[in-house]
N, C-alpha and C positions, 0 to 999 in steps of 0.2 A: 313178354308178349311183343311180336314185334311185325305181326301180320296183321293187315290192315288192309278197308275196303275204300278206297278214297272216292269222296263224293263233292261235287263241285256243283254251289248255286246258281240262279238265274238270274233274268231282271227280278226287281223289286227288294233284291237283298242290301239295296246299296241304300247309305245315310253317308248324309255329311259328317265330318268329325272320325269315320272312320277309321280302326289302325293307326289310331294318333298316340294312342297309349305305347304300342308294340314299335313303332316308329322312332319313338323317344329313346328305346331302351335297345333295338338292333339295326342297324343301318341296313342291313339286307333289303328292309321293305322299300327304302329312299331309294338306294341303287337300284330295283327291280323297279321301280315305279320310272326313275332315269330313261332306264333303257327302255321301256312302253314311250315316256312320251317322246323320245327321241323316234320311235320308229314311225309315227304321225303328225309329229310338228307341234306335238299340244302340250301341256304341264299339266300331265292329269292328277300327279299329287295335287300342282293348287286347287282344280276343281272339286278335288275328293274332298280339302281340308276346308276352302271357303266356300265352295257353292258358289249362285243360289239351288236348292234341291228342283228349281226349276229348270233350270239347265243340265245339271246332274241325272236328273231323270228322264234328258232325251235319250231315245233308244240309241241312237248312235255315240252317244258318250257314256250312256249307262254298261252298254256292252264292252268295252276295252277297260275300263275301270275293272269291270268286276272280273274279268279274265286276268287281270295284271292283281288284283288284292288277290286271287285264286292261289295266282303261280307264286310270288312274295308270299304268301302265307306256307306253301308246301315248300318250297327252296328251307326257308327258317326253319321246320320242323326235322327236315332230310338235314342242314348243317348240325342240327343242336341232338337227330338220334341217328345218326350214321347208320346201324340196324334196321332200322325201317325197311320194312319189305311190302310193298301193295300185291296184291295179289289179284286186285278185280278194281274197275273203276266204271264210273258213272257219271253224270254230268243234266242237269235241267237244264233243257231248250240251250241258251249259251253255253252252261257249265261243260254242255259236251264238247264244245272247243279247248275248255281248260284241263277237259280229261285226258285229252290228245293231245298235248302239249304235255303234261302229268306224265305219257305213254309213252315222251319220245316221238309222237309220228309225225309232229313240224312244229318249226322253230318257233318261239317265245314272238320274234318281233314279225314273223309273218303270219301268226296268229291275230293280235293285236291288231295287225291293217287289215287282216280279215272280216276279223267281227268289225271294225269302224265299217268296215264297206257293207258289213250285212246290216247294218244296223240302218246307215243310210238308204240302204233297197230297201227295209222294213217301211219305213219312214213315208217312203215314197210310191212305195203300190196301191194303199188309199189315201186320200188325201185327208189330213187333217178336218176331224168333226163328222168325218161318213164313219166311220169303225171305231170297233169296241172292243172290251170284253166283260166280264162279269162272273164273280162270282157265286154259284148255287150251294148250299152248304143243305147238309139232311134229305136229299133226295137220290134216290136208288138213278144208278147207271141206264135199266132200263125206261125209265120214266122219265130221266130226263132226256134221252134221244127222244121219244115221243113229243116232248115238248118241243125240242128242238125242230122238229118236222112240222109239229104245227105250227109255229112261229114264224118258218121260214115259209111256209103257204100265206098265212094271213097277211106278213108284213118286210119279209126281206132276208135274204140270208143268215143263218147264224146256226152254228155248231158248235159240240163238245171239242175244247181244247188242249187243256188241259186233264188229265186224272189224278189230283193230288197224293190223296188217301181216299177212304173210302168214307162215305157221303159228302165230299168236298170238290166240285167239279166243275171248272171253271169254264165258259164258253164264249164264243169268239163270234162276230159278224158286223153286220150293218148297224146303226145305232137306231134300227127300227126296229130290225128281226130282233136283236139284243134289251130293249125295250120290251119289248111282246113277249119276247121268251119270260123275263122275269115276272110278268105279272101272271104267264100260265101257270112257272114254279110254283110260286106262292099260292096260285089257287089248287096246284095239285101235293101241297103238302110241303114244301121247301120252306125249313125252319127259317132261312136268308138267302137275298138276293141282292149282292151288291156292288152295282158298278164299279171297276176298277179305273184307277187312274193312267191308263197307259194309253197312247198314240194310234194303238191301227188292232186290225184283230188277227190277231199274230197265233198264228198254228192254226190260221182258216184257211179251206180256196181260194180267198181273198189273196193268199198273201203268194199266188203260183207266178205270178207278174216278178215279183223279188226273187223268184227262182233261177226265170231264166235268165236274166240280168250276173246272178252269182255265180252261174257254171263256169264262166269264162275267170274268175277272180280264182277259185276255186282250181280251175287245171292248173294256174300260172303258179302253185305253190307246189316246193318240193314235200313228197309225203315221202314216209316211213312207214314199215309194219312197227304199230306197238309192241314195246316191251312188255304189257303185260293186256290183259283182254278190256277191252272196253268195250259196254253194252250200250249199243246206240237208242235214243228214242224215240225212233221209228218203228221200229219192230223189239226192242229188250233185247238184242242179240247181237253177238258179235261177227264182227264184218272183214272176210280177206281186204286186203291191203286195195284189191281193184275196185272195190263196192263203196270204199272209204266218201266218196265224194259223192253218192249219186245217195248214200243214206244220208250226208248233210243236206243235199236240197230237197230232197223230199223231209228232212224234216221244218221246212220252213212251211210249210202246209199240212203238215199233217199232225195228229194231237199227240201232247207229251205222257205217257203213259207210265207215270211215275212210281205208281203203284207197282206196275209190271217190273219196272227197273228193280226194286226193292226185293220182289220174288227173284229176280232173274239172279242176283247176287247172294241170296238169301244161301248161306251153311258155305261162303269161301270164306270166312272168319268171322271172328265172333264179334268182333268190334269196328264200327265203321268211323271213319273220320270226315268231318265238313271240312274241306278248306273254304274259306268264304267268311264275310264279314256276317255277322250273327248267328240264328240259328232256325232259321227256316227248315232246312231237311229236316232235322233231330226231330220234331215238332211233326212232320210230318209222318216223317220215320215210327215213331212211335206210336202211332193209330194205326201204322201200316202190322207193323210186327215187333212188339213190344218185347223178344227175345233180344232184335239188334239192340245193342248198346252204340248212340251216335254222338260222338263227341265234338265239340265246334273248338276252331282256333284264332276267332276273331278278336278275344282280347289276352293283355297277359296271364287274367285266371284261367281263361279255356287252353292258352298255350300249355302251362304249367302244367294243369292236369294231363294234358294228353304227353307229353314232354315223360311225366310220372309214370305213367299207364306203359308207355310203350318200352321205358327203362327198367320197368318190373321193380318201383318203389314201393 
């Protein structure tokens, strides 16, 4: 077996202490991790390995970490099965930068300064303590847009942002509309609603201010047509090499449709792979469409098995 659908995580996948196992045992992680922090002046190994998760978890360093644990995780898998063939890639809200680096379409360290700068626009379109997000868990797609509409009439902006799987759907705004929303959830049936710990409400209107600020970051990088198809998410679909930029800014406001991604890829192989530390896709993946088989490579037993799988042990 040696096709493979490679799938690349977001914010929230990162912990301290990560890749410290796999790190011990392959220098490849250390050297990729080198060459990230070299390309923006920072030692993101040290932040990965000491924290605090408070800093760790600002969006602007959350984002270059986990594009760099991405790409050091898939380098390690591509040295150790030379066979490896991807044949379809994907990527959450960030992860789609690490699928396009994955694809060949630009370079490792002008990735890296990328997401540092979008991370920093994120950061910066609302200010700290106005925006949110939240997550609704057990409520149908259409009941929660209607709540979303009511919320944002009663008490302030806030939309669907995320689509994880299905009744898992994450929503983004004001931390009044995002307030209101949750207490409509719950009275229209939403098993939970619960605030998320992140900076700004990321894949709202909110965040079209970080847009225009990033076109300019955005031209000034060389692109390539991918080597192999990458399903943007914006729309699940893939993008001529000219569109390549105008579907990343518009995904910075627009919702991650995660669900769709998983259909979109859904019969290019049987077995998909997370590059990324833990295993949030898998997780995902499997309420989505419980035929993928999705295997993670964040430590050396997930390495191993996928290492196994893809060598036909």
């Amino acid at each position: 077996m040696t096709q493979v659908i490679a799938m690349f995580p977001g914010q929230g996948a990162q912990q301290v202490g990560m890749l410290a196992d796999l790190a011990q045992e392959y220098s490849l992680i250390g050297e990729t991790f080198a060459e990230a922090s070299e390309a923006i002046g920072e030692d993101l190994w040290a932040l990965t390995q000491n924290g605090p998760a408070e800093t760790l978890n600002l969006t602007y360093n959350a984002q270059p970490v986990l594009l760099t644990s991405s790409v050091a995780l898939l380098r390690l898998v591509r040295s150790l099965c030379p066979a490896l063939q991807i044949v379809a890639g994907a990527g959450h809200s960030l992860g789609e930068y690490s699928a396009l680096v994955a694809a060949d379409a630009i370079d490792f360290a002008d990735a890296v300064r990328l997401v540092r700068k979008r991370g920093q626009l994120m950061d910066k379109a609302v200010p700290a303590g106005e925006g949110g997000m939240a997550a609704i868990l057990g409520l149908e797609e259409d009941a929660l847009r209607q709540v979303c509409a009511d919320a944002t009439a009663a008490a302030g902006v806030v939309e669907p942002a995320n689509f994880n799987a299905p009744g898992q759907i994450v929503i983004a705004g004001t931390m009044a509309g995002i307030e209101k929303a949750c207490e409509l959830a719950k009275a229209a049936g939403a098993k939970r609603a619960l605030p998320l710990a992140v900076s700004g409400p990321f894949h709202s209107s909110l965040m079209k201010a970080a847009a225009g600020n990033f076109a300019e970051a955005l031209a000034a990088v060389n692109w390539r047509a991918p080597v192999f198809p990458v399903f943007h998410n914006v729309d699940n679909a893939i993008a001529p090499l000219a569109e390549v930029q105008e579907k990343l800014l518009a995904q910075l406001y627009s919702p991650v449709n995660w669900t769709g991604a998983v259909e979109a890829v859904r019969g290019k192989a049987e077995v998909a792979i997370e590059f990324g530390p833990g295993k949030v896709l898998a997780g995902l993946n499997k309420r989505i469409d419980k035929n993928l088989t999705t295997l993670g490579t964040g430590d050396v037993a997930s390495l191993n098995e996928v290492v196994a799988l893809i060598q036909g042990q």
